[in-house]
C-alpha positions in Angstrom: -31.0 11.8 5.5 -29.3 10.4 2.6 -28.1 6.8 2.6 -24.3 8.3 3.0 -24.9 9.9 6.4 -27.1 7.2 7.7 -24.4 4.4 6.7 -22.1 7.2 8.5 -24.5 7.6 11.5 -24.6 3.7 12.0 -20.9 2.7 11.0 -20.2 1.0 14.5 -21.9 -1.9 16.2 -22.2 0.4 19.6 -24.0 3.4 17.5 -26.6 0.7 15.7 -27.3 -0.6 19.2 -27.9 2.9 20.1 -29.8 3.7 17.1 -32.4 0.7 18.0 -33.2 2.1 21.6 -33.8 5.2 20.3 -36.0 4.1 17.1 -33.8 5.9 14.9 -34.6 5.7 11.4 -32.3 3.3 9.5 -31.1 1.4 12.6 -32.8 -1.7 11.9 -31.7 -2.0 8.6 -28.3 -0.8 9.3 -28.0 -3.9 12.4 -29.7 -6.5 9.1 -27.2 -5.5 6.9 -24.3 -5.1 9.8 -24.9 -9.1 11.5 -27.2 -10.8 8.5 -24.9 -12.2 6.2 -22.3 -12.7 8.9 -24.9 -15.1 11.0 -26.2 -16.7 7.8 -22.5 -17.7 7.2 -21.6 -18.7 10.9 -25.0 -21.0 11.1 -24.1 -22.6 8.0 -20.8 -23.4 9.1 -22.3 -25.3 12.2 -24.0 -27.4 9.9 -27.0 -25.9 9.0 -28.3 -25.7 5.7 -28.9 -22.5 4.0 -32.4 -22.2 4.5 -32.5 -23.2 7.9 -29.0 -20.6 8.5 -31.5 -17.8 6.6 -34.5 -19.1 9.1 -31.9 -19.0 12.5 -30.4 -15.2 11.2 -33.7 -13.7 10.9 -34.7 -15.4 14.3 -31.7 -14.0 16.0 -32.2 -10.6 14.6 -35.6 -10.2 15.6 -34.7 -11.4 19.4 -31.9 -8.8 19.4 -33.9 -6.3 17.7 -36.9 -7.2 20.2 -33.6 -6.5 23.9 -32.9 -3.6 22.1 -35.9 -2.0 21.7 -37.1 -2.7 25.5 -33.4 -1.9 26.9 -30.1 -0.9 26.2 -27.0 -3.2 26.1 -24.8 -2.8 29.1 -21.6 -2.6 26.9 -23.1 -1.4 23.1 -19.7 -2.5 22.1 -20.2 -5.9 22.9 -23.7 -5.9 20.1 -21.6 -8.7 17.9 -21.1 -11.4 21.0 -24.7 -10.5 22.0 -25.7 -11.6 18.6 -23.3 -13.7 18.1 -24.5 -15.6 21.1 -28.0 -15.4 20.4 -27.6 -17.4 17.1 -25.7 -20.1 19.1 -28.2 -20.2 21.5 -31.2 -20.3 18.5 -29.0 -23.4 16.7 -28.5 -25.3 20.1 -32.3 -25.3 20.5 -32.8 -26.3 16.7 -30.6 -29.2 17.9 -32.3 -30.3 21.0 -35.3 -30.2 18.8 -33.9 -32.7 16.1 -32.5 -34.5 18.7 -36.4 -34.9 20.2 -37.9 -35.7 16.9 -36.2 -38.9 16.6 -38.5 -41.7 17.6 -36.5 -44.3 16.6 -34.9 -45.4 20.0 -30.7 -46.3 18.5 -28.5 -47.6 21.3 -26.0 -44.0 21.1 -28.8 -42.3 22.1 -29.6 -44.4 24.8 -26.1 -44.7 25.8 -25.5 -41.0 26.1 -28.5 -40.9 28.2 -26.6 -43.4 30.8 -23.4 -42.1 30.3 -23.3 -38.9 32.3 -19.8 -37.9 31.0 -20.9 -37.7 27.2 -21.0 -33.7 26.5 -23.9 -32.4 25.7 -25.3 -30.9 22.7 -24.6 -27.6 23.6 -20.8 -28.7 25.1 -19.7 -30.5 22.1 -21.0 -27.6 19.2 -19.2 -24.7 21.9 -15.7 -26.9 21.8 -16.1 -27.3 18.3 -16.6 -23.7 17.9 -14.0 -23.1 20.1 -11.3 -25.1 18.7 -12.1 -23.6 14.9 -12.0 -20.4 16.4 -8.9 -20.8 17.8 -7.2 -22.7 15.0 -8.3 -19.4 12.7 -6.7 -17.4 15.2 -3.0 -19.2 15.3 -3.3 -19.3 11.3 -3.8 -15.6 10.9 -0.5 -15.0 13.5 1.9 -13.5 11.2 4.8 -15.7 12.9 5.6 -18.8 11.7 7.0 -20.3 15.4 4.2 -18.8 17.1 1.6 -20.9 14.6 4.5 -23.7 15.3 4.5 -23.7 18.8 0.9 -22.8 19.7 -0.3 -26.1 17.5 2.1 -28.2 18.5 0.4 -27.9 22.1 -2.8 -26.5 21.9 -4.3 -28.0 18.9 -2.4 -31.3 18.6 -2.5 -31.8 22.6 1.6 -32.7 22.1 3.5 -32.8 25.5 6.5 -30.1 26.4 8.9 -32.3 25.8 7.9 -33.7 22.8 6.9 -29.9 21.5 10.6 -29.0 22.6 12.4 -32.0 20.9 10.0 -31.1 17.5 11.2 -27.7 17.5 14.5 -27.9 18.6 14.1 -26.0 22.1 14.7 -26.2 25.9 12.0 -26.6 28.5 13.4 -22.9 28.8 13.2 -21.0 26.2 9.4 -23.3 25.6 8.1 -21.3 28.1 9.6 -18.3 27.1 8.6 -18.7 23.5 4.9 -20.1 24.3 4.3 -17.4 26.0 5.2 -14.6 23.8 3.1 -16.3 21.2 -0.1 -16.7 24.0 0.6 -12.7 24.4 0.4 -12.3 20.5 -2.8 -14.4 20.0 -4.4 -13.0 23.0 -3.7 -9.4 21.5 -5.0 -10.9 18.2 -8.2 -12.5 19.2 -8.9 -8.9 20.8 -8.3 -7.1 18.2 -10.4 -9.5 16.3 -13.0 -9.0 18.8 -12.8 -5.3 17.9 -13.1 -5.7 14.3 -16.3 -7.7 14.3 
């Protein structure tokens, strides 16, 4: 098979999963070359340096490559939030493990350790995620009053009313307008979803 028709044969994230269960020649290297440089980048952007992002990438595709091989995905399609979840997962532990090392006893760590409403390790790096994620998605909406509005409130945390006197609308035509731009991100971040 020439590289053409196995690039062909494992164009889709659903196929490569696929592939792997089945020990098809070229899957493996089709999923390292699909998902590594994407997880190298998404560690790194956590905070990770670029040896440990190489270290985590190669971790995550060798668990993945390790579910695959013993049984198939329920939804193939969903292969990139699989991985995608499994190198959160792997950086979360690589925190908690920092987090151990420490044997100098500071008063924050001690502090967070009395203070049951301090989030987690694994909290605060998912909100994190969660609000860059989101931010990406309203900046990538094509309409201006939809990134407006959807800021505003979301990412700023502004109230209605101050949201409405800021952009010169009524508590009315708010809702109306916040919610045609919630339809438009939600329609985005699938399609986003889609593409990855």
């Amino acid at each position: 098979m020439s590289a053409n028709e196995e690039a062909a044969q494992f164009a889709t994230p659903a196929a490569i999963a696929d592939g792997v269960h089945a020990d098809l020649p070229g899957a493996e290297t089709a999923l390292a070359k699909m998902f590594g440089p994407r997880l190298v980048s998404i560690i790194k952007r956590r905070g990770a340096s670029p040896q440990l992002a190489e270290d985590l990438s190669q971790e995550a595709l060798i668990v993945v490559l390790k579910r695959l091989r013993e049984r198939e995905l329920d939804n193939p399609d969903q292969l990139a939030g699989f991985i995608h979840q499994t190198s959160k997962n792997l950086w979360i532990n690589e925190l908690r493990k920092r987090e151990r090392r420490q044997t100098a006893a500071d008063s924050d760590q001690i502090d967070r350790a009395v203070d049951s409403s301090t989030p987690t390790p694994e909290a605060t790096v998912d909100q994190l995620e969660r609000r860059r994620l989101l931010r990406d998605l309203i900046d990538a909406l094509p309409n201006v009053r939809d990134r407006k509005i959807l800021q505003l409130f979301y990412i700023d945390g502004l109230p209605k009313s101050q949201v409405c006197e800021q952009l010169a609308l009524t508590p009315r035509q708010f809702d109306q307008v916040i919610s045609r731009a919630r339809q438009r991100l939600v329609r985005a971040a699938n399609a986003d979803g889609q593409d990855s």
